[in-house]
MIKOL-874931 format. One record per residue: x negated, y negated, z of N, C-alpha, C in turn; residue in one letter. Coordinates in pm, whole numbers, padded with zeros to 5 digits. Atoms other than C-alpha are relative to their C-alpha. Layout:
N
<n.c1->X, n.c2->Y, n.c3->Z, ca.c1->X, ca.c2->Y, ca.c3->Z, c.c1->X, c.c2->Y, c.c3->Z, kemar->A>
...
REM end
This chain:
155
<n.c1->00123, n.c2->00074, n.c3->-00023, ca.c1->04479, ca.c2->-00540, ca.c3->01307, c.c1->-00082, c.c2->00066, c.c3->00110, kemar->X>
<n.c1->00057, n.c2->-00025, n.c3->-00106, ca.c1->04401, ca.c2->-00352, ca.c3->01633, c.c1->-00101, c.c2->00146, c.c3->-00039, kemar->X>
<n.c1->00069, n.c2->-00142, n.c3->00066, ca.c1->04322, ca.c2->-00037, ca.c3->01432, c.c1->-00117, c.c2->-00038, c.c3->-00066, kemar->X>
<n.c1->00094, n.c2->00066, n.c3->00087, ca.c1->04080, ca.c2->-00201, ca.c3->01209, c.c1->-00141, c.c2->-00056, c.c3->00085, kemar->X>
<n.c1->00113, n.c2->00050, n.c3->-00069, ca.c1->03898, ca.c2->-00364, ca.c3->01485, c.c1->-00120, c.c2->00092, c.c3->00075, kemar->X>
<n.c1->00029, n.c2->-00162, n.c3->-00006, ca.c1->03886, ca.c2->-00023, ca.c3->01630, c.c1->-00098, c.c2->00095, c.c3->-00053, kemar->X>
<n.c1->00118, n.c2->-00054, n.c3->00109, ca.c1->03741, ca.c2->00113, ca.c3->01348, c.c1->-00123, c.c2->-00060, c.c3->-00035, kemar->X>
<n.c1->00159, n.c2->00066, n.c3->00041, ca.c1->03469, ca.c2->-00151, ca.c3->01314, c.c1->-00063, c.c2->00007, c.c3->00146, kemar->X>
<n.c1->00096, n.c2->00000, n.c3->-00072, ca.c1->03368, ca.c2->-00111, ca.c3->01664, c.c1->-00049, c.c2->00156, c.c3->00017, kemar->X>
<n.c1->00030, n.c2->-00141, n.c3->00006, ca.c1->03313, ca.c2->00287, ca.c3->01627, c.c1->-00133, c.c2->00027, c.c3->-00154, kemar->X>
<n.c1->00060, n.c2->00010, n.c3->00130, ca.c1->03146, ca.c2->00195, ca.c3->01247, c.c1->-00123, c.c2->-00077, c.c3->00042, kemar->X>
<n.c1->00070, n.c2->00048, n.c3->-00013, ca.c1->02926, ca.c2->-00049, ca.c3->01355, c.c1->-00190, c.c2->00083, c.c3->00096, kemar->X>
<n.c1->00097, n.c2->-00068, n.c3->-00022, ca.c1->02680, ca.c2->00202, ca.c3->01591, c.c1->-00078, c.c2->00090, c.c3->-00118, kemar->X>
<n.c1->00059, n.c2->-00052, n.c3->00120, ca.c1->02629, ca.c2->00417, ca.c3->01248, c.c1->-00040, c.c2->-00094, c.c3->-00094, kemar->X>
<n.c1->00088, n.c2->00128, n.c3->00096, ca.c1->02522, ca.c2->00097, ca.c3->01077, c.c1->-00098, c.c2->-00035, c.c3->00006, kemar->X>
<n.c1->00087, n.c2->00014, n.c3->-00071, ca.c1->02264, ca.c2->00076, ca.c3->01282, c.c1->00022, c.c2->-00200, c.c3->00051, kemar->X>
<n.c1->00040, n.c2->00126, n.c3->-00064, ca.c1->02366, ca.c2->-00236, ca.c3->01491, c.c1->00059, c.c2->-00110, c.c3->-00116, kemar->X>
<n.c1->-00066, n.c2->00086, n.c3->00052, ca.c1->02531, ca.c2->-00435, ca.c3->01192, c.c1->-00107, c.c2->-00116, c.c3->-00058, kemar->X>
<n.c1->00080, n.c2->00068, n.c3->00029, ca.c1->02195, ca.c2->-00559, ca.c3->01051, c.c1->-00054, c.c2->-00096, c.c3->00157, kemar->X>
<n.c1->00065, n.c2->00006, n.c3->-00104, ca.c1->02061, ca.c2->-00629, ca.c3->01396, c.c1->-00130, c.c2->00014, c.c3->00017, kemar->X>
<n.c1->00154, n.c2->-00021, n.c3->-00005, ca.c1->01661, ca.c2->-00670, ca.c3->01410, c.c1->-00101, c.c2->00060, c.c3->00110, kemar->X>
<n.c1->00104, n.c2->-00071, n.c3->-00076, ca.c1->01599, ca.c2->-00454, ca.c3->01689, c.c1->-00114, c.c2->00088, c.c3->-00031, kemar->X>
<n.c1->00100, n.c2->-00023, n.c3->00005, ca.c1->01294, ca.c2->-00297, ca.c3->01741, c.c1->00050, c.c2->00159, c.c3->-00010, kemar->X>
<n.c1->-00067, n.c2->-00128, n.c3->-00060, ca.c1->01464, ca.c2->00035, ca.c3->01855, c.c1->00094, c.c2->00089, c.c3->-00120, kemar->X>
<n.c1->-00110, n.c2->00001, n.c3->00146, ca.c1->01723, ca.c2->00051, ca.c3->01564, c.c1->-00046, c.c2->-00031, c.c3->-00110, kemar->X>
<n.c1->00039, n.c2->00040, n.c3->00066, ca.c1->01478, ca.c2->-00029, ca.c3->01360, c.c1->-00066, c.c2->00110, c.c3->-00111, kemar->X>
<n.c1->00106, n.c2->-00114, n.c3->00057, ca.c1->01326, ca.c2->00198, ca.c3->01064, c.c1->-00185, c.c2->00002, c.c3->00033, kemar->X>
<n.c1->00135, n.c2->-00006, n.c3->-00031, ca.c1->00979, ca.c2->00322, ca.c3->01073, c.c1->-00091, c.c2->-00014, c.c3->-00029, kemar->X>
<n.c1->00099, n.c2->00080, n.c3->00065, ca.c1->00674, ca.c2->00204, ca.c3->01034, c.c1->-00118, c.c2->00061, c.c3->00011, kemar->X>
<n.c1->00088, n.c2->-00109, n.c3->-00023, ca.c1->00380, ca.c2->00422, ca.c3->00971, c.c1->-00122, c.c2->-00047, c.c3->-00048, kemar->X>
<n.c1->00130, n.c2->00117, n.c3->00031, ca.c1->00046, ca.c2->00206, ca.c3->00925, c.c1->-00149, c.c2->00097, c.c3->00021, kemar->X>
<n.c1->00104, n.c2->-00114, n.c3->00045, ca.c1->-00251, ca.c2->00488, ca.c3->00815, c.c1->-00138, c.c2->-00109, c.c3->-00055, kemar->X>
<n.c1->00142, n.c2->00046, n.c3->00045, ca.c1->-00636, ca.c2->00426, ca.c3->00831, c.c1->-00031, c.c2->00138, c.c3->-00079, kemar->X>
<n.c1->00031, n.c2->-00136, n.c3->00067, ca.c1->-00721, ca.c2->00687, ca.c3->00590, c.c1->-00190, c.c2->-00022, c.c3->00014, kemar->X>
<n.c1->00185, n.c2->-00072, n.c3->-00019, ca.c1->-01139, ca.c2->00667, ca.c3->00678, c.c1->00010, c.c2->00078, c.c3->00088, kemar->X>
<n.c1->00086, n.c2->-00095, n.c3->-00089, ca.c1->-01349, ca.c2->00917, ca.c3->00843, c.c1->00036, c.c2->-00061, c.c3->00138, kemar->X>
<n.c1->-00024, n.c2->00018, n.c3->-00140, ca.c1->-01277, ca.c2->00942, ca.c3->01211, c.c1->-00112, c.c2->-00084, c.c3->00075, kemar->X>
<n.c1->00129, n.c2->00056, n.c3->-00093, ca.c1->-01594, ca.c2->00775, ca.c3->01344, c.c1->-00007, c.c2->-00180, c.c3->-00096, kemar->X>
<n.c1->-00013, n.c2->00166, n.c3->00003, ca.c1->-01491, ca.c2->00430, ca.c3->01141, c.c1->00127, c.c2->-00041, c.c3->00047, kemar->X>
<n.c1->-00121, n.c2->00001, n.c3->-00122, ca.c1->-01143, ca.c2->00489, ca.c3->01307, c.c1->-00054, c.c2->-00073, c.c3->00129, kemar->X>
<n.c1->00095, n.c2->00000, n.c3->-00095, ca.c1->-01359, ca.c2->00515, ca.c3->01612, c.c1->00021, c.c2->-00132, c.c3->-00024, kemar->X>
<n.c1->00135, n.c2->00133, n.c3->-00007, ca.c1->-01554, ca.c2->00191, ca.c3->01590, c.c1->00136, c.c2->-00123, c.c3->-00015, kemar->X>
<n.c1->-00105, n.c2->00135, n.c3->00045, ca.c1->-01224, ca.c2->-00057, ca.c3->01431, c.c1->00091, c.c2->00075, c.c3->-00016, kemar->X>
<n.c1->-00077, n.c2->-00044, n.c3->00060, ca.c1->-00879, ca.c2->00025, ca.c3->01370, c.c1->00130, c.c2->-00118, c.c3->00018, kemar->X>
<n.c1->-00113, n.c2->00081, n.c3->-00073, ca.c1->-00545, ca.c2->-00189, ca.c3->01378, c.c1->00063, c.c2->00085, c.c3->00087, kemar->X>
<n.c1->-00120, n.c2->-00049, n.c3->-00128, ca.c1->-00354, ca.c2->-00158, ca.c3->01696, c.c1->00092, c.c2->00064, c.c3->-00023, kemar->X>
<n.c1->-00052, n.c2->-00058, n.c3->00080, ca.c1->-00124, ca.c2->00058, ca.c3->01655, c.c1->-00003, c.c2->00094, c.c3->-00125, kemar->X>
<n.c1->-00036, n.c2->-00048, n.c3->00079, ca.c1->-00210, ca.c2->00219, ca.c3->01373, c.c1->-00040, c.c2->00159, c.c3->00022, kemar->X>
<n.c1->-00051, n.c2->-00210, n.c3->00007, ca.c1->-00271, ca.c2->00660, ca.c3->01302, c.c1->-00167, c.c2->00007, c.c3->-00133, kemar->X>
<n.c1->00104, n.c2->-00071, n.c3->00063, ca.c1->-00571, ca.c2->00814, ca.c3->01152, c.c1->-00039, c.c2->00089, c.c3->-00059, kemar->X>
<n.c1->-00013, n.c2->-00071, n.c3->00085, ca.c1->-00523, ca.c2->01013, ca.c3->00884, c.c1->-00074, c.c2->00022, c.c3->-00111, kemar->X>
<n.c1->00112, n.c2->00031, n.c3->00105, ca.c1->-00839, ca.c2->01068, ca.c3->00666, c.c1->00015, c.c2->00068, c.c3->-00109, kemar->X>
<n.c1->-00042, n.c2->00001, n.c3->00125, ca.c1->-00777, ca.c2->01053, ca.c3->00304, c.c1->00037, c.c2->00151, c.c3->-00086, kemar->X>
<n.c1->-00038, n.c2->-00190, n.c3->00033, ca.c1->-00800, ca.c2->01454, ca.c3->00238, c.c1->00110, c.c2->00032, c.c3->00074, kemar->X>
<n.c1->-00124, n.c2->-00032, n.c3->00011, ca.c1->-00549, ca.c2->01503, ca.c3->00448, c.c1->00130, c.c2->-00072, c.c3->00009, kemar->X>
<n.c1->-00144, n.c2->00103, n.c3->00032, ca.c1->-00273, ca.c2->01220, ca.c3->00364, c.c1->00094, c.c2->00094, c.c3->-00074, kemar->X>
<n.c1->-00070, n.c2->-00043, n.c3->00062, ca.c1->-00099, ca.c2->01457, ca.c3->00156, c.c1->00076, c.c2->00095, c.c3->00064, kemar->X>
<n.c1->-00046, n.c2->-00055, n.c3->-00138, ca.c1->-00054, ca.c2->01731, ca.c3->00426, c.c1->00102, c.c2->-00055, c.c3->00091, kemar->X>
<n.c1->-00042, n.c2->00062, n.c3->-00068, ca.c1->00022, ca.c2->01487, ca.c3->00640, c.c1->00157, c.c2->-00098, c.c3->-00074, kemar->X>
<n.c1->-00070, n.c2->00085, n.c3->00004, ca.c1->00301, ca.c2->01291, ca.c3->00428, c.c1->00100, c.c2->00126, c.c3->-00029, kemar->X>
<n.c1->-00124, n.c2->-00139, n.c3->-00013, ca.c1->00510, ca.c2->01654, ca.c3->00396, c.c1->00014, c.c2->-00004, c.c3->00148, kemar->X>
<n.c1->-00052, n.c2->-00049, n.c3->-00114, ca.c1->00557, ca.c2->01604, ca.c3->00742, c.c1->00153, c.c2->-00162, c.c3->00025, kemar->X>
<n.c1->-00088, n.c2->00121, n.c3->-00034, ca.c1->00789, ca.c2->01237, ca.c3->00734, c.c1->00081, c.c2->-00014, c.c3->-00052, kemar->X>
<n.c1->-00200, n.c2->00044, n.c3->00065, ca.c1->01108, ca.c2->01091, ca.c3->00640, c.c1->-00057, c.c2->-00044, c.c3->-00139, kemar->X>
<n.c1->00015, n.c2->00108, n.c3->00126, ca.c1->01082, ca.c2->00966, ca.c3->00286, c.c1->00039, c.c2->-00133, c.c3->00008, kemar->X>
<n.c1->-00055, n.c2->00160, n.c3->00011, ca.c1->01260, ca.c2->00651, ca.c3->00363, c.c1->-00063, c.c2->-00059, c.c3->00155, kemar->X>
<n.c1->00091, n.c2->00045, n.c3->-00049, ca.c1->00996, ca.c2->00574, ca.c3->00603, c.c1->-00074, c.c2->-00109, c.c3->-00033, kemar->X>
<n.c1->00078, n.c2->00110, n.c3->00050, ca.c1->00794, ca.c2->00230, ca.c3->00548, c.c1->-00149, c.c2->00039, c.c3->00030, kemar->X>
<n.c1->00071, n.c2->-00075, n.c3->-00013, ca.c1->00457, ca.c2->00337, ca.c3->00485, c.c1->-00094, c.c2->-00086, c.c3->-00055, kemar->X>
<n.c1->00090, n.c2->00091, n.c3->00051, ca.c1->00151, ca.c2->00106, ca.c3->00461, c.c1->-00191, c.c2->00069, c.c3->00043, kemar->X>
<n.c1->00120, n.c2->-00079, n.c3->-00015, ca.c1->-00208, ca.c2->00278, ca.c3->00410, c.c1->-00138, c.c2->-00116, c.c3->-00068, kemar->X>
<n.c1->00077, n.c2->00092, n.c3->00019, ca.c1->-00537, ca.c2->00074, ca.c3->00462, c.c1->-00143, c.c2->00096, c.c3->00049, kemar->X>
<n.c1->00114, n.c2->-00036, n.c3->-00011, ca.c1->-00903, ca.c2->00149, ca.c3->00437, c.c1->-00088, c.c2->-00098, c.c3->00051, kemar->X>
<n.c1->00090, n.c2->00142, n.c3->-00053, ca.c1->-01187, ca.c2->-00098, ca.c3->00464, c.c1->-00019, c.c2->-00140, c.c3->-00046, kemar->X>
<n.c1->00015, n.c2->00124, n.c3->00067, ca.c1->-01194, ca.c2->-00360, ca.c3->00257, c.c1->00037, c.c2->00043, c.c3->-00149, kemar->X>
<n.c1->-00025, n.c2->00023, n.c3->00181, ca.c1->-01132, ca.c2->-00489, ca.c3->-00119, c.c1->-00077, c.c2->00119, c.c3->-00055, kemar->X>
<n.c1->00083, n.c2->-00047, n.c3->00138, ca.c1->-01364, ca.c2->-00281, ca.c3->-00263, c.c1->00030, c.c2->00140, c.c3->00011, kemar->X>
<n.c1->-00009, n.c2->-00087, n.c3->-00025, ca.c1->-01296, ca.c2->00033, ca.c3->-00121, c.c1->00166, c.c2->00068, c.c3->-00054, kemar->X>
<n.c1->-00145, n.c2->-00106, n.c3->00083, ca.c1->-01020, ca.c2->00248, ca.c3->-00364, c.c1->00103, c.c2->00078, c.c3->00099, kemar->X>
<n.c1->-00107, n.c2->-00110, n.c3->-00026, ca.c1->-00832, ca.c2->00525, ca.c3->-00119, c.c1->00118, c.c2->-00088, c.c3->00084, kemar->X>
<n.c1->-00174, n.c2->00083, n.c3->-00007, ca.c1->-00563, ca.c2->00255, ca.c3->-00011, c.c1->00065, c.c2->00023, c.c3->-00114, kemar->X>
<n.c1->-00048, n.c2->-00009, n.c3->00178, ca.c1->-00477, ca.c2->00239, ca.c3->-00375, c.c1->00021, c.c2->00141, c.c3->-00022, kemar->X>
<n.c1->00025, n.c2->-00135, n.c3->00071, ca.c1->-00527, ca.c2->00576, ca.c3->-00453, c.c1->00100, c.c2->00112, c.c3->00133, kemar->X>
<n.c1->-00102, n.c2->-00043, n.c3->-00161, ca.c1->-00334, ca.c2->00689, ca.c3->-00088, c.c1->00132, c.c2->-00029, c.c3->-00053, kemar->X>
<n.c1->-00111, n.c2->00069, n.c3->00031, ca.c1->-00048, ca.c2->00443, ca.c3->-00221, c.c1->00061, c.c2->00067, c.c3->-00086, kemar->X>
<n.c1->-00016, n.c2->-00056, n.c3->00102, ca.c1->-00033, ca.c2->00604, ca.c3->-00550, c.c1->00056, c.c2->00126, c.c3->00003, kemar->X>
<n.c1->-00028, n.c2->-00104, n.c3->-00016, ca.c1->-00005, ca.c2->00948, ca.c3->-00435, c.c1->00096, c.c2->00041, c.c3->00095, kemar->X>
<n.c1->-00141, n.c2->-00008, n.c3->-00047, ca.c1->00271, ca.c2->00906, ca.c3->-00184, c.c1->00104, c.c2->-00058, c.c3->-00085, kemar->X>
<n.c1->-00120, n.c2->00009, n.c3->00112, ca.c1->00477, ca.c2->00732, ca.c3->-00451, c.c1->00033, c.c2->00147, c.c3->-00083, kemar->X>
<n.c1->-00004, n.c2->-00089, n.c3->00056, ca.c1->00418, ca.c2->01016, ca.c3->-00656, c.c1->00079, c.c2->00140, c.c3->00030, kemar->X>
<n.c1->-00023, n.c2->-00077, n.c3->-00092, ca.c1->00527, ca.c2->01257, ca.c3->-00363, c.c1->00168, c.c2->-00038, c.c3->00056, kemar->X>
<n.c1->-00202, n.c2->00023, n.c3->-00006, ca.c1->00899, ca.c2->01040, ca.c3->-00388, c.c1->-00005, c.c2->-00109, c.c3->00126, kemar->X>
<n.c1->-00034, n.c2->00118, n.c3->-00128, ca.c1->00828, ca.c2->00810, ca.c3->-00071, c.c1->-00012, c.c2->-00149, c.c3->-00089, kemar->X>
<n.c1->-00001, n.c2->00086, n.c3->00067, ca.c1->00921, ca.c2->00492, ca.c3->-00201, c.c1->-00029, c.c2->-00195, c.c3->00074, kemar->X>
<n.c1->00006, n.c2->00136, n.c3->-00067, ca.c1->00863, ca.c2->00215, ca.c3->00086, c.c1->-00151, c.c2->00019, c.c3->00034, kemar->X>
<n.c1->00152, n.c2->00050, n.c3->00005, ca.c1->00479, ca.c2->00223, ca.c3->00012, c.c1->-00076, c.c2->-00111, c.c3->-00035, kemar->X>
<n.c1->00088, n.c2->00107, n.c3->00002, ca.c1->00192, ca.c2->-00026, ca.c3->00048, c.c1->-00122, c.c2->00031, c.c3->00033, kemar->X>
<n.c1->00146, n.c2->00007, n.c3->-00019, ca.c1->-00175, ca.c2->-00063, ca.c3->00023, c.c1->-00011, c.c2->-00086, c.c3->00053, kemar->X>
<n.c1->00025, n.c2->00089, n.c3->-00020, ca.c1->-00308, ca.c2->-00283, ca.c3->00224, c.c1->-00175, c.c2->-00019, c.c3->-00008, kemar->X>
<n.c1->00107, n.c2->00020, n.c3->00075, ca.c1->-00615, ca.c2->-00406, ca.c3->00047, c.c1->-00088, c.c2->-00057, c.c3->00076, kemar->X>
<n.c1->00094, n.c2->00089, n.c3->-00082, ca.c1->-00763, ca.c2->-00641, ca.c3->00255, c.c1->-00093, c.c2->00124, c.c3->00097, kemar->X>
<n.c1->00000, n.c2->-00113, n.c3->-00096, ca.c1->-00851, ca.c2->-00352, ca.c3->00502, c.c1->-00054, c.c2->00032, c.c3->00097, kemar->X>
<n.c1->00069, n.c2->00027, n.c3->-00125, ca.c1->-01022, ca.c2->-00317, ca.c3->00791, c.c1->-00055, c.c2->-00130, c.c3->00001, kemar->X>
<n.c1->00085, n.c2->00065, n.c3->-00048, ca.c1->-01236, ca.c2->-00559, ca.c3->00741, c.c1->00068, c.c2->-00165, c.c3->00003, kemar->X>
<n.c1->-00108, n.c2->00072, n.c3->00008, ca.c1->-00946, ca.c2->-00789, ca.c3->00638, c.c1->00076, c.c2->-00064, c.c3->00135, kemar->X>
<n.c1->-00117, n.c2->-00003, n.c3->-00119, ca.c1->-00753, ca.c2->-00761, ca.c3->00950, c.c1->-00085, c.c2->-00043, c.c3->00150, kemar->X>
<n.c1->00104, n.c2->00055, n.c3->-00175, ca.c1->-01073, ca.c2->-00817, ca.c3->01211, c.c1->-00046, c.c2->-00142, c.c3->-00095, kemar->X>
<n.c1->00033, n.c2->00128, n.c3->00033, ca.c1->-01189, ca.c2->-01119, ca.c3->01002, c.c1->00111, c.c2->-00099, c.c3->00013, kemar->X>
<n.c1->-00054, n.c2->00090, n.c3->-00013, ca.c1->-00880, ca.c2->-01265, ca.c3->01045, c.c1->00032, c.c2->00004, c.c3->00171, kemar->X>
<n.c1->00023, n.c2->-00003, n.c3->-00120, ca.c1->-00930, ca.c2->-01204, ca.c3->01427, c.c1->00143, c.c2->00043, c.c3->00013, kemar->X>
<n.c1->-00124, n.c2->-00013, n.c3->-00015, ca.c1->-00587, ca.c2->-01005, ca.c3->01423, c.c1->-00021, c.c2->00149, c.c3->00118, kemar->X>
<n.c1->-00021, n.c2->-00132, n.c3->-00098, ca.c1->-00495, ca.c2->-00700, ca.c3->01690, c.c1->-00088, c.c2->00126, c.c3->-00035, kemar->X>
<n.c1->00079, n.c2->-00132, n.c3->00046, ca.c1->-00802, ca.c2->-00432, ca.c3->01659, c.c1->-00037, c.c2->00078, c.c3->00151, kemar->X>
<n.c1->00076, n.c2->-00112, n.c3->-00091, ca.c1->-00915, ca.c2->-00115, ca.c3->01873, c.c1->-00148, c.c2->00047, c.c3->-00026, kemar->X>
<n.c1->00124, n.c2->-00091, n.c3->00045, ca.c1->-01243, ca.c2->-00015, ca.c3->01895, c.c1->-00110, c.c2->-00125, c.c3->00023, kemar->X>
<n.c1->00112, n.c2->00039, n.c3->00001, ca.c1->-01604, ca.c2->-00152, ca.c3->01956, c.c1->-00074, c.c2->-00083, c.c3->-00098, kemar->X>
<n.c1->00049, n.c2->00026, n.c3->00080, ca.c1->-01636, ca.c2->-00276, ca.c3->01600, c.c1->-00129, c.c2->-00058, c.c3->-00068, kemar->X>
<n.c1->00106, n.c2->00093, n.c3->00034, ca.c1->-01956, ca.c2->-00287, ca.c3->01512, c.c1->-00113, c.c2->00065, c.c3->-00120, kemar->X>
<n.c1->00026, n.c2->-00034, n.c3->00126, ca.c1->-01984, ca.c2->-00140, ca.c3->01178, c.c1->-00041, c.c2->-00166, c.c3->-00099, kemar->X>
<n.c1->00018, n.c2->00104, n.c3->00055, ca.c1->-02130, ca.c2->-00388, ca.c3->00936, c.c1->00117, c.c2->-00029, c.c3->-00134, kemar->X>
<n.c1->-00084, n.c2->00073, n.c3->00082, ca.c1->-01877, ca.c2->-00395, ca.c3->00669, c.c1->00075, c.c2->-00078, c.c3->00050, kemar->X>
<n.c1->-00116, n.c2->00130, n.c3->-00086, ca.c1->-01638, ca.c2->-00601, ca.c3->00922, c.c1->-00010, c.c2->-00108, c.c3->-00023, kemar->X>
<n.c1->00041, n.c2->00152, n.c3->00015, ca.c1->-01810, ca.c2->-00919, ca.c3->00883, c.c1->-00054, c.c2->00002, c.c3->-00156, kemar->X>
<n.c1->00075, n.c2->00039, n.c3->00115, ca.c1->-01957, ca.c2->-00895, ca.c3->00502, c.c1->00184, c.c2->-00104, c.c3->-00032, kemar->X>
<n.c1->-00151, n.c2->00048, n.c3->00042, ca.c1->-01737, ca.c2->-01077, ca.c3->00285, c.c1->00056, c.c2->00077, c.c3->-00066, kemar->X>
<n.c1->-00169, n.c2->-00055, n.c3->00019, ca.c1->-01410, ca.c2->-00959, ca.c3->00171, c.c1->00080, c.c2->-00062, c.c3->-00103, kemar->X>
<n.c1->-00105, n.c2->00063, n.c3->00048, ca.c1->-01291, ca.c2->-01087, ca.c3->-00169, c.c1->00088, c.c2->00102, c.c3->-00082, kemar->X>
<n.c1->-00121, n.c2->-00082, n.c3->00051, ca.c1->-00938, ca.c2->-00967, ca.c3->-00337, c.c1->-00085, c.c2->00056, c.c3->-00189, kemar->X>
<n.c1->-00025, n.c2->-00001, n.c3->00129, ca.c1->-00970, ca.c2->-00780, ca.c3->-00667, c.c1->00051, c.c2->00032, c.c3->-00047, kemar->X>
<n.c1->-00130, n.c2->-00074, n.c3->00092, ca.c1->-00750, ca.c2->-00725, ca.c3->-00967, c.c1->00026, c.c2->00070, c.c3->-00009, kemar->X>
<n.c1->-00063, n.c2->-00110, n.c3->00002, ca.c1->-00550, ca.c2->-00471, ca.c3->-00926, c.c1->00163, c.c2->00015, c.c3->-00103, kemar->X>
<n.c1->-00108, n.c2->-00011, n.c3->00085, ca.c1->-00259, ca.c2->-00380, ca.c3->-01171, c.c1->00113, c.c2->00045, c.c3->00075, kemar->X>
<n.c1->-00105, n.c2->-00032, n.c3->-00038, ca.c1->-00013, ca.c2->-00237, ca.c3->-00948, c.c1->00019, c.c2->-00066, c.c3->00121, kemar->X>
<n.c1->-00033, n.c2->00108, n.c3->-00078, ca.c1->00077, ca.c2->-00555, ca.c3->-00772, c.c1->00085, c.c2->00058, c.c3->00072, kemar->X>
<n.c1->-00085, n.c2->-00033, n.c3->-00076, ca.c1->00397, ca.c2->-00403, ca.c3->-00640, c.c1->-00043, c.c2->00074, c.c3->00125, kemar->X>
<n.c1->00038, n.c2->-00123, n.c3->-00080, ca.c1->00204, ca.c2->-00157, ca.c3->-00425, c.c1->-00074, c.c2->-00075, c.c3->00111, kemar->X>
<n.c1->00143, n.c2->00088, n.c3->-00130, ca.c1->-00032, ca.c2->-00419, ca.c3->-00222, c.c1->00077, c.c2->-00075, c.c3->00092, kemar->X>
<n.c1->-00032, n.c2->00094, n.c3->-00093, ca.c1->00066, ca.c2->-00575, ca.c3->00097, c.c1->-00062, c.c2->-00086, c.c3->00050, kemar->X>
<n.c1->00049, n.c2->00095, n.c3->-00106, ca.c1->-00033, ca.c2->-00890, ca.c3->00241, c.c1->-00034, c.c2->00029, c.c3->00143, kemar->X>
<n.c1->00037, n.c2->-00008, n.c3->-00181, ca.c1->-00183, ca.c2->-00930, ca.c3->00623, c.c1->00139, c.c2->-00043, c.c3->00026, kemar->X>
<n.c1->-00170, n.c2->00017, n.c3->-00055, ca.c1->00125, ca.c2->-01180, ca.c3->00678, c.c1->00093, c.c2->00117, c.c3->-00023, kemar->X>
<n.c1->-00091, n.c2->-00119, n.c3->00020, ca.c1->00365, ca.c2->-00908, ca.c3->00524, c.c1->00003, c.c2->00073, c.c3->00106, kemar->X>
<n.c1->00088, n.c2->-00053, n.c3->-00089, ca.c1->00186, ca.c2->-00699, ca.c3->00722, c.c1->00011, c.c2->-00012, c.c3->00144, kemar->X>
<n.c1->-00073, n.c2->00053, n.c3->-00156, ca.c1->00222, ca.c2->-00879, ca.c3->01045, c.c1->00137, c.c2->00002, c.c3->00036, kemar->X>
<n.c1->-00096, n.c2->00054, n.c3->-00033, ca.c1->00536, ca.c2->-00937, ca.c3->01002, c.c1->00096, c.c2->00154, c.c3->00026, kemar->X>
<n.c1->-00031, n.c2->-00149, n.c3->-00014, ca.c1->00630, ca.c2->-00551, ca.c3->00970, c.c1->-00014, c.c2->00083, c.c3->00110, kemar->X>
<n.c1->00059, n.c2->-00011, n.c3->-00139, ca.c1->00452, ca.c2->-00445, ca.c3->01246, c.c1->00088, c.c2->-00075, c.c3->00128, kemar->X>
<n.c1->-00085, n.c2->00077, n.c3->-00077, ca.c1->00646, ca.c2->-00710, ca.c3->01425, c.c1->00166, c.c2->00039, c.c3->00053, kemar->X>
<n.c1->-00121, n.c2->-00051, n.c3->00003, ca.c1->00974, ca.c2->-00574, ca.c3->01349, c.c1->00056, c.c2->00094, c.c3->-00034, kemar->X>
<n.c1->-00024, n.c2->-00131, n.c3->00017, ca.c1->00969, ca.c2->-00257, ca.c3->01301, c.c1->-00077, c.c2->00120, c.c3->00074, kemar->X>
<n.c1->00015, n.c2->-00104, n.c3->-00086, ca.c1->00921, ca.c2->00076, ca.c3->01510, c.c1->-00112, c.c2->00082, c.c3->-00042, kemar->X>
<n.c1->00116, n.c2->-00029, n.c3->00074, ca.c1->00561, ca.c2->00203, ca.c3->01459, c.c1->00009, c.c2->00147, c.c3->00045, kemar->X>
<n.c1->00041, n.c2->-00100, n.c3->-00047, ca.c1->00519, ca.c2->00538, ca.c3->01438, c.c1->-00103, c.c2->00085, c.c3->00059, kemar->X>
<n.c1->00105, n.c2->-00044, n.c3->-00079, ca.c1->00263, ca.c2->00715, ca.c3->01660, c.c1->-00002, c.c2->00191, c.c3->00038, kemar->X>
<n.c1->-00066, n.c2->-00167, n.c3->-00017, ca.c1->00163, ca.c2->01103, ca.c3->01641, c.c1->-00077, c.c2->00017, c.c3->00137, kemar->X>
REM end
């Protein structure tokens, strides 16, 4: 029995913590504004990395594949979340998400932003549209809640 216990306390650091929700031990979390640097500039979520849409692809040959990977633009209407999402699946990373809502999503709901924001799409309205690859879209909550508990990456 003493061996065993032994062995689970030497096993348990390569487990990372034994399902433990640290922040530290936690996988990574890589939260991409893919616009132009000067709407970076102006709004961005806290935390997040600025990677404009030409070079996401560049840029995703540089990370872990089993990375959590959530890429947001400006709002509903605006495609290269979707189209960002799409093309890192494609590329084998498999813990991808669009987050649709998108900039303008994330300051309308008065959530954690950088920047001066005072681009006018921020405040228009912001409604969801049908998108077919449901699996790929993340919620704000989701969203929050990721951010929350998991280790953001920062280049």
């Amino acid at each position: 029995m003493i061996k065993i216990s032994y062995l689970l306390l030497l096993l348990i650091p390569l487990l990372g913590g034994w399902g433990c929700n640290k922040k530290s031990g936690a996988k990574q979390l890589v939260v991409i504004n893919v616009l132009d640097k000067k709407f970076f500039d102006d709004c961005h979520i806290s935390d997040s990395i600025n990677i404009p849409f030409e070079q996401l692809g560049e840029f995703a040959d540089t990370l872990d594949q089993t990375a959590h990977i959530v890429v947001y633009c400006s709002n509903y209407m605006c495609t290269a979340s979707m189209e960002g999402a799409r093309m890192l699946k494609q590329k084998g990373f498999y813990n991808v998400w669009a987050y649709e809502a998108g900039m303008a999503g994330w300051y309308q709901e008065k959530l954690p932003c950088t920047g001066p924001a005072h681009e006018k799409y921020l405040t228009r309205e912001n409604k969801p549209i049908e998108r077919t690859e449901k699996d790929l879209i993340i919620s704000t909550q989701d969203l929050q809640q990721k951010m929350a508990s998991m280790k953001i990456y920062s280049n």
